[in-house]
Backbone as CSV, one residue per row, in Angstrom:
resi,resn,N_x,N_y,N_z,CA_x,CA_y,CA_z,C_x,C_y,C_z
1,UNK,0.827,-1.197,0.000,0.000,0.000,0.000,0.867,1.256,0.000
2,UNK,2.225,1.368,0.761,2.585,2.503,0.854,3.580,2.669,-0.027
3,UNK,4.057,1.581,-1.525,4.113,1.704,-2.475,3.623,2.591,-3.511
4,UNK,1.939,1.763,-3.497,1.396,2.166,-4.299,0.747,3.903,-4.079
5,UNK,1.275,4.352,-2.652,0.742,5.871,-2.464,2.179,6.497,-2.908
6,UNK,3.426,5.929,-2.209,4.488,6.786,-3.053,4.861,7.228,-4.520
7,UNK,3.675,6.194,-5.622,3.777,6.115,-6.949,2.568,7.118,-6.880
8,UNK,1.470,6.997,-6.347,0.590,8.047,-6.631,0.480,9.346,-6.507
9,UNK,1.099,9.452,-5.505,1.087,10.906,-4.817,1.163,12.128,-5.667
10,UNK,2.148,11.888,-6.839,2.859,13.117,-7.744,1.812,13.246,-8.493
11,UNK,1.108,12.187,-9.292,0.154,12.608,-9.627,-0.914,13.086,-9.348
12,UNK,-1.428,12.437,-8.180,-2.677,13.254,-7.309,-2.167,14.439,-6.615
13,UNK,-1.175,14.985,-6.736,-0.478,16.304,-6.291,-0.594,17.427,-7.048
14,UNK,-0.205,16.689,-8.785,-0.294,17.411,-9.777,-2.117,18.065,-10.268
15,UNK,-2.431,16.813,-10.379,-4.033,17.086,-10.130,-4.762,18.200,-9.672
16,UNK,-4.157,17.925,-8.319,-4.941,18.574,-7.250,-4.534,20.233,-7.630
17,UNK,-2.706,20.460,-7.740,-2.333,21.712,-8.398,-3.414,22.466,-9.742
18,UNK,-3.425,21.243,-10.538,-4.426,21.546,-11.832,-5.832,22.572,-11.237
19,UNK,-6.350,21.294,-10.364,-8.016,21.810,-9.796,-7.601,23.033,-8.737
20,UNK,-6.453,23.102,-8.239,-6.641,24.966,-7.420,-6.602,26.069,-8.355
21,UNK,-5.519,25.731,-9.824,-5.750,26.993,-10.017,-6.700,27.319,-11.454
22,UNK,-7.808,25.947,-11.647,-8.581,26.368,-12.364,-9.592,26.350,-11.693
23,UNK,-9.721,26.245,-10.638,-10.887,26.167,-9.417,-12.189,25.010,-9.837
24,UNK,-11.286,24.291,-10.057,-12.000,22.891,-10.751,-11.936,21.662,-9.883
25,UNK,-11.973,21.685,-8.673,-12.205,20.815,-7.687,-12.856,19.804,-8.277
26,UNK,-14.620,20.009,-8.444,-15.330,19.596,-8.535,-15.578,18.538,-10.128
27,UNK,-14.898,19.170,-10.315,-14.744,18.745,-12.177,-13.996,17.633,-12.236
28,UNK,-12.629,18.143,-11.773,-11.774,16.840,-11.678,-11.866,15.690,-10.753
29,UNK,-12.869,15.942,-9.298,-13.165,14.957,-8.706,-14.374,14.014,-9.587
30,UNK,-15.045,14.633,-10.426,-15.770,13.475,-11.054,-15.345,13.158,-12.148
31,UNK,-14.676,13.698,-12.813,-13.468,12.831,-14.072,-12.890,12.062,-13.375
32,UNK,-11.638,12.236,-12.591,-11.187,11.036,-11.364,-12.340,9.669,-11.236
33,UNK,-13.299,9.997,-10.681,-14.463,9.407,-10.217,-15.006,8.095,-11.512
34,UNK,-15.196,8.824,-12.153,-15.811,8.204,-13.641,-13.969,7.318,-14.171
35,UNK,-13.374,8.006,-14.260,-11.892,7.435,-14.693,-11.807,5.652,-14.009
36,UNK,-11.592,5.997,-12.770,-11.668,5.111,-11.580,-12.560,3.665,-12.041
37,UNK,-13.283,4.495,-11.986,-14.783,2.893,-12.412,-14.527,2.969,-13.884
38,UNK,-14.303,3.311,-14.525,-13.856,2.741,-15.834,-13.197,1.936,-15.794
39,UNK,-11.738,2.313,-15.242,-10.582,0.999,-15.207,-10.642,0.271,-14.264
40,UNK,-11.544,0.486,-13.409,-12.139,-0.857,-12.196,-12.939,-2.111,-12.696
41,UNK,-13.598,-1.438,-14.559,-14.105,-2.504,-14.614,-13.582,-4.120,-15.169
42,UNK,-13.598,-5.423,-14.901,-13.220,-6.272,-15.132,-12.322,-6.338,-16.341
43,UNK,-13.503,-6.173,-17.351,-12.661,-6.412,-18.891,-11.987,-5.358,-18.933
44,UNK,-12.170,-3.947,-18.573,-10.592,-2.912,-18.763,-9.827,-3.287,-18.067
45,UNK,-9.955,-3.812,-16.822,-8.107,-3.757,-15.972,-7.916,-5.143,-16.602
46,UNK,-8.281,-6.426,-17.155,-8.014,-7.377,-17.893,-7.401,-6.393,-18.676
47,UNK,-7.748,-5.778,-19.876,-7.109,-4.997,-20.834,-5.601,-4.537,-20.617
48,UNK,-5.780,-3.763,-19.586,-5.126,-2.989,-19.009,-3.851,-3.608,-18.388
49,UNK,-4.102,-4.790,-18.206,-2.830,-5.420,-17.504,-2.239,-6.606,-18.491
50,UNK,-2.952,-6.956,-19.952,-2.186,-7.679,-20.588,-1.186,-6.797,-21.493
51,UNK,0.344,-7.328,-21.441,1.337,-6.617,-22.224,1.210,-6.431,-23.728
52,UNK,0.309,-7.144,-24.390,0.050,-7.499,-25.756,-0.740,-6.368,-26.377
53,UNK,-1.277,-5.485,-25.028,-2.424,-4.197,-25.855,-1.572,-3.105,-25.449
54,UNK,-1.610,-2.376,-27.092,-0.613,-1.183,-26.954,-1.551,-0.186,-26.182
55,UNK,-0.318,0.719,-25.471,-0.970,1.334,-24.736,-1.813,2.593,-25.310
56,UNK,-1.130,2.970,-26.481,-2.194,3.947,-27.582,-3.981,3.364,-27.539
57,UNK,-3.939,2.032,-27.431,-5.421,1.253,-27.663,-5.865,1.818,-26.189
58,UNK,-4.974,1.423,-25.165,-6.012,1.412,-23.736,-6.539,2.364,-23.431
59,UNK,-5.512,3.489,-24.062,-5.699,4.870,-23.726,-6.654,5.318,-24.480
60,UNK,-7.011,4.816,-25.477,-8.072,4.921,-27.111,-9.785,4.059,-26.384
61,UNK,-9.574,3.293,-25.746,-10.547,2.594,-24.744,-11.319,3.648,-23.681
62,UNK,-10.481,4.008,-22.813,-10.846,4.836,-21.595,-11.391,6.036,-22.383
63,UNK,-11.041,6.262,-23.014,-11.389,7.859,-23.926,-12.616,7.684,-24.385
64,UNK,-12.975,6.814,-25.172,-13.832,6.439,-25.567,-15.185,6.084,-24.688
65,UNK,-14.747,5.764,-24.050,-15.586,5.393,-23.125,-16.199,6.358,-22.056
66,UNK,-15.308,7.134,-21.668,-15.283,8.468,-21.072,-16.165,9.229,-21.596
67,UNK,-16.124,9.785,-22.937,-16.570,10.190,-24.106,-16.076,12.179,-23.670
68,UNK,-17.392,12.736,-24.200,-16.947,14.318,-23.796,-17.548,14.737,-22.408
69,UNK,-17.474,13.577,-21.553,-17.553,13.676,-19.997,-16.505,14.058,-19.410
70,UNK,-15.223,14.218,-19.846,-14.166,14.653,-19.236,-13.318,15.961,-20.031
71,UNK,-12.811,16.762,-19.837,-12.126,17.781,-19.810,-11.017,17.239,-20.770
72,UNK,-10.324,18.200,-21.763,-8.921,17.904,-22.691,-7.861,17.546,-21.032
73,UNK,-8.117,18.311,-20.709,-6.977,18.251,-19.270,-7.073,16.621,-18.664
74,UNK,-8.159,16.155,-18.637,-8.022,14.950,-18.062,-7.894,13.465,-19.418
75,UNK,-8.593,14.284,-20.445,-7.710,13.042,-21.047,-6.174,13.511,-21.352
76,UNK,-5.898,14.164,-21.390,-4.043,14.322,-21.217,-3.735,13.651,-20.040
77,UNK,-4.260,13.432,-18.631,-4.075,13.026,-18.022,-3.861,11.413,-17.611
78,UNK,-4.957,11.162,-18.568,-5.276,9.669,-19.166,-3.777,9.016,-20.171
79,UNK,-3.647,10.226,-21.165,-2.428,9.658,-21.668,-1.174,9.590,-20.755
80,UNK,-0.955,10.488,-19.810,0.046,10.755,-19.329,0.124,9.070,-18.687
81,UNK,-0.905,8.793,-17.665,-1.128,7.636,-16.742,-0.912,6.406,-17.908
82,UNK,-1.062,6.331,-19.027,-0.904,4.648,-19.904,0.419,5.346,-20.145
83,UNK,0.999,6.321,-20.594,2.258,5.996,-21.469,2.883,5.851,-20.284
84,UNK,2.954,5.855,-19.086,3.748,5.324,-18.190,3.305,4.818,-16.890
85,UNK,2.433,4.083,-18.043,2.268,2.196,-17.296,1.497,2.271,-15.792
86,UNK,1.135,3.551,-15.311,0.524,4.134,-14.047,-1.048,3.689,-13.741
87,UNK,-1.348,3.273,-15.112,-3.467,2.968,-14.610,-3.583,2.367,-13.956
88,UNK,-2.752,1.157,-13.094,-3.316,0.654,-11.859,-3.161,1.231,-10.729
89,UNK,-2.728,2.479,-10.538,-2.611,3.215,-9.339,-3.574,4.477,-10.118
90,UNK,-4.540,4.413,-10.662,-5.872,5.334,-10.670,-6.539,5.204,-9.430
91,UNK,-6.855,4.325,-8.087,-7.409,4.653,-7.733,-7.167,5.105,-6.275
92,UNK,-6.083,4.639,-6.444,-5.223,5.200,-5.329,-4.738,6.874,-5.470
93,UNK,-4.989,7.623,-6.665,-4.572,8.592,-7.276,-5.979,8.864,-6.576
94,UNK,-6.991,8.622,-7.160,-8.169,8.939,-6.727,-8.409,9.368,-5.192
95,UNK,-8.166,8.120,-4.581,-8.334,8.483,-2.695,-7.579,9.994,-2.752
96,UNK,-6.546,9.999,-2.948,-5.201,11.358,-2.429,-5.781,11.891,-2.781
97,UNK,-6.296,12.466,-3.819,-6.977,13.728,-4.236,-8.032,13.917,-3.581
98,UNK,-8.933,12.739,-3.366,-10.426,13.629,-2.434,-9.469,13.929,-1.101
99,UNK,-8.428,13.292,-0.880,-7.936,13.871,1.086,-7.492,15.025,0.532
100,UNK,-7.056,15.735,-0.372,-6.299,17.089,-0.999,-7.336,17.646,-0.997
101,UNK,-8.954,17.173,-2.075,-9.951,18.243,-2.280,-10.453,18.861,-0.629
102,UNK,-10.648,17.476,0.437,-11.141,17.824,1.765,-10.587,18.630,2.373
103,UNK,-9.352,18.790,2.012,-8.288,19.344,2.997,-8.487,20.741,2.420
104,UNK,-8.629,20.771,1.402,-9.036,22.178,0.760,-9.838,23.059,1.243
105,UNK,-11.026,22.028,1.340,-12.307,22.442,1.415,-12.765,22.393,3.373
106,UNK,-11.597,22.179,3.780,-11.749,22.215,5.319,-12.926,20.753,6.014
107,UNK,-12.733,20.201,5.126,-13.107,18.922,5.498,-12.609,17.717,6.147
108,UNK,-13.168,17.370,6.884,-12.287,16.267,7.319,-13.024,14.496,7.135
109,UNK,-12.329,13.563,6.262,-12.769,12.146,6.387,-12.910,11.482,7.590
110,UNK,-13.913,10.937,8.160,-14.008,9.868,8.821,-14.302,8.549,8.666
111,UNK,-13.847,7.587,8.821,-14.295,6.133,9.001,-14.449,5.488,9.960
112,UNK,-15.970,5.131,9.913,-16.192,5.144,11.449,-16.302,3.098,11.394
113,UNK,-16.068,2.770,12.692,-16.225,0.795,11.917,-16.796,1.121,13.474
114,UNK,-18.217,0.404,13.164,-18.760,-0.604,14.468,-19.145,-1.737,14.440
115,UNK,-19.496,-2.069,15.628,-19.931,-3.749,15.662,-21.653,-3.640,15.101
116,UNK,-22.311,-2.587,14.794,-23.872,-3.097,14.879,-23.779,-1.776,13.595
117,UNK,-24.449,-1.781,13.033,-24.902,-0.328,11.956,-25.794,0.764,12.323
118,UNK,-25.413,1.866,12.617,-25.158,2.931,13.429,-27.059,3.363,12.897
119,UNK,-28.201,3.599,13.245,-28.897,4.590,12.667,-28.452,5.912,12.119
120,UNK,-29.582,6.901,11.251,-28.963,7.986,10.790,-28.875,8.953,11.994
121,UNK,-29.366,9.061,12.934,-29.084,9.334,13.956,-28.101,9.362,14.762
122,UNK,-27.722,8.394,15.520,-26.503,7.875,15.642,-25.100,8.777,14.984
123,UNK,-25.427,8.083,14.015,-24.016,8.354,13.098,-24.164,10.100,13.043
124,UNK,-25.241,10.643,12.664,-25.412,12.163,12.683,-24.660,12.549,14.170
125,UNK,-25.131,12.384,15.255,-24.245,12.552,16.582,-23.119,12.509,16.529
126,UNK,-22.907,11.343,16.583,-21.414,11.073,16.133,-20.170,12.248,15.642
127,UNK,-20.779,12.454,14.277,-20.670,13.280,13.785,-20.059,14.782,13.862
128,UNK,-21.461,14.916,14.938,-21.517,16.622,15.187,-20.548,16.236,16.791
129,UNK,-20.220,15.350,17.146,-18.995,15.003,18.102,-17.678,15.432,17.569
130,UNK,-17.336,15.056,16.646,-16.297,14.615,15.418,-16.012,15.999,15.252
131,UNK,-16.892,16.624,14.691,-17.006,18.260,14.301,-16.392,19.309,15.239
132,UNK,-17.323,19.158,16.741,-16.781,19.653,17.810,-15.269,19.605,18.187
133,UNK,-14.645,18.526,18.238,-13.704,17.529,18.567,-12.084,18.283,17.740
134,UNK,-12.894,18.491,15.913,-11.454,18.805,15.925,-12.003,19.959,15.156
135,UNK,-12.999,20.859,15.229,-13.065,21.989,14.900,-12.831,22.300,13.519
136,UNK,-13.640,21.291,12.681,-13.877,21.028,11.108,-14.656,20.643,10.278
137,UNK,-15.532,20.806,9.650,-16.604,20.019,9.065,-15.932,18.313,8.731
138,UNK,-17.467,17.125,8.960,-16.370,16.150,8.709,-17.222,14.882,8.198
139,UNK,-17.180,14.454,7.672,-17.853,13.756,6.466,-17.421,12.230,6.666
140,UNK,-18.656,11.546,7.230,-17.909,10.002,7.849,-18.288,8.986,6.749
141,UNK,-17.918,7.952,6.591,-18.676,6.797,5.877,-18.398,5.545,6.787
142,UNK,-19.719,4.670,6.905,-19.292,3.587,8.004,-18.965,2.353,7.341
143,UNK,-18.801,1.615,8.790,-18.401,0.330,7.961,-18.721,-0.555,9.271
144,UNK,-19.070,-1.794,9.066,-19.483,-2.912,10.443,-18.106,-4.029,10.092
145,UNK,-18.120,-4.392,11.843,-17.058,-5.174,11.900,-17.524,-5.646,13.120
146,UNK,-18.290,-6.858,12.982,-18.699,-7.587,14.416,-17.863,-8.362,15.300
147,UNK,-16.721,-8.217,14.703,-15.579,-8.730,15.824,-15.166,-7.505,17.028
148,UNK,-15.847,-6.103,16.620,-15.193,-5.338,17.380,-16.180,-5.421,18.676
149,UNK,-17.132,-6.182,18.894,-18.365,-6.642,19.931,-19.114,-5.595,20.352
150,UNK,-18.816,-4.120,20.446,-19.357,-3.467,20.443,-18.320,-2.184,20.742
151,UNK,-19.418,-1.118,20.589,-18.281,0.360,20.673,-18.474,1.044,19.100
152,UNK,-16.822,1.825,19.106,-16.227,1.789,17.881,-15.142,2.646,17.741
153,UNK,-14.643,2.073,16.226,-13.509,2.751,16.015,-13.571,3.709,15.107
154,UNK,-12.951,5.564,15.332,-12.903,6.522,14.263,-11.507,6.560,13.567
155,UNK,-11.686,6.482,12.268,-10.222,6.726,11.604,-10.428,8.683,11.244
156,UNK,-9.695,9.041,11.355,-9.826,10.912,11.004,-8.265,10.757,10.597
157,UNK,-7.708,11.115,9.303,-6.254,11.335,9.049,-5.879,10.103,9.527
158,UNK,-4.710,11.134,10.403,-3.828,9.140,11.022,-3.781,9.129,12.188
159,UNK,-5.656,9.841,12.698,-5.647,9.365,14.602,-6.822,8.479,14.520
160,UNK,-6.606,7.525,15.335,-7.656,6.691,15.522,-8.149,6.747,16.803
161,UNK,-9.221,6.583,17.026,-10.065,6.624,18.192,-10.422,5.654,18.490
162,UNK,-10.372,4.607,20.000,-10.793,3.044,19.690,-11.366,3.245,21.032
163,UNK,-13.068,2.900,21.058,-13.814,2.748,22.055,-14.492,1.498,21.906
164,UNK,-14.091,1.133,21.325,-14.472,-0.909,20.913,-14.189,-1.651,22.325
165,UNK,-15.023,-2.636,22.332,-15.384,-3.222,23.088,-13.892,-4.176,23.123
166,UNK,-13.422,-4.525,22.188,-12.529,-5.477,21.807,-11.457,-4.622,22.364
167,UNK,-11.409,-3.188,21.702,-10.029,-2.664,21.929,-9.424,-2.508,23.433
168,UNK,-10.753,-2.450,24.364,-10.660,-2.341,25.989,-10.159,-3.278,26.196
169,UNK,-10.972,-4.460,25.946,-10.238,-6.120,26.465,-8.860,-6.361,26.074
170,UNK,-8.443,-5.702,25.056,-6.974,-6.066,24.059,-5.882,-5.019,25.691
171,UNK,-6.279,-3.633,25.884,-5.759,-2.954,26.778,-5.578,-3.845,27.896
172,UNK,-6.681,-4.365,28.902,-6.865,-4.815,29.717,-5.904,-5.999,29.556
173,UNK,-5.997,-6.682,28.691,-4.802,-7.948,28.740,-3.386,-7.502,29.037
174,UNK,-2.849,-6.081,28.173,-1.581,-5.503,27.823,-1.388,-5.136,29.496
175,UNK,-2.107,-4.800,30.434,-2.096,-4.159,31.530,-1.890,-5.573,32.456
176,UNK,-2.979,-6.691,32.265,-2.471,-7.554,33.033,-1.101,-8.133,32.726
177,UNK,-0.314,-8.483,31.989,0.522,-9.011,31.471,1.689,-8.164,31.829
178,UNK,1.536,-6.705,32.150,2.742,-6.021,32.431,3.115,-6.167,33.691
């Protein structure tokens, strides 16, 4: 993984440079977006990963397919990513840039994992916790993980928050054992 972000980064850097100073955030997050699920789908990354298809074709594929949904800027971008062999780190290009657009936009990602699936409620609380907490608007998406027995865990950047039921017992062992 932290491969495939050191290969991405320059480009989702460059990107992101592109969308500040044409104030095209929004544009290039759904070219990205649409890009992404293009080459996510089966028969393109098949395509895409046999050596036998020139890369003029793959790049002649995605375009096509794309059609005049995307910007000259992003199919240059498209060529840039096949002539050097980069389309399997599209979507990893993808993630960096929405943490660049958020970061822009004073947003902050959350991932929230619990053991049970949160109502909209819930998770709205949560939320406006989250908000309070680090003094940012902040935009969660969940995820269930019934091993964590109950609680939960927030990912925000690279702090995690662990009120899991599991994560106490995991403490509690580390404490008896010392």
């Amino acid at each position: 993984m932290a491969e495939l972000t050191t290969i991405a980064r320059p480009y989702a850097e460059a990107v992101a440079r592109l969308a500040k100073d044409g104030g095209s955030w929004a544009a290039w997050s759904d070219a990205l977006s649409l890009l992404a699920s293009i080459a996510a789908d089966p028969q393109v990354s098949e395509l895409a990963g046999n050596p036998d298809v020139p890369g003029d074709k793959m790049a002649g594929l995605l375009l096509a397919v794309a059609g005049d949904r995307i910007s000259a800027e992003a199919r240059n971008f498209v060529l840039l990513l096949v002539e050097n062999k980069r389309l399997a780190v599209l979507p990893e290009i993808v993630r960096l840039f929405e943490e660049m657009k958020a970061a822009q936009e004073g947003v902050l990602e959350a991932r929230v994992i619990t053991a049970f699936e949160l109502t909209t409620g819930q998770l709205s609380g949560l939320v406006a916790k989250l908000e309070a907490r680090f003094g940012q608007k902040v935009t969660a998406t969940q995820e269930v993980d019934a091993s964590l027995i109950g609680g939960v865990i927030v990912h925000v950047g690279d702090e995690v928050l662990d009120a899991s039921v599991r994560g106490k017992i995991a403490e509690m062992a580390a404490t008896l054992k010392a």
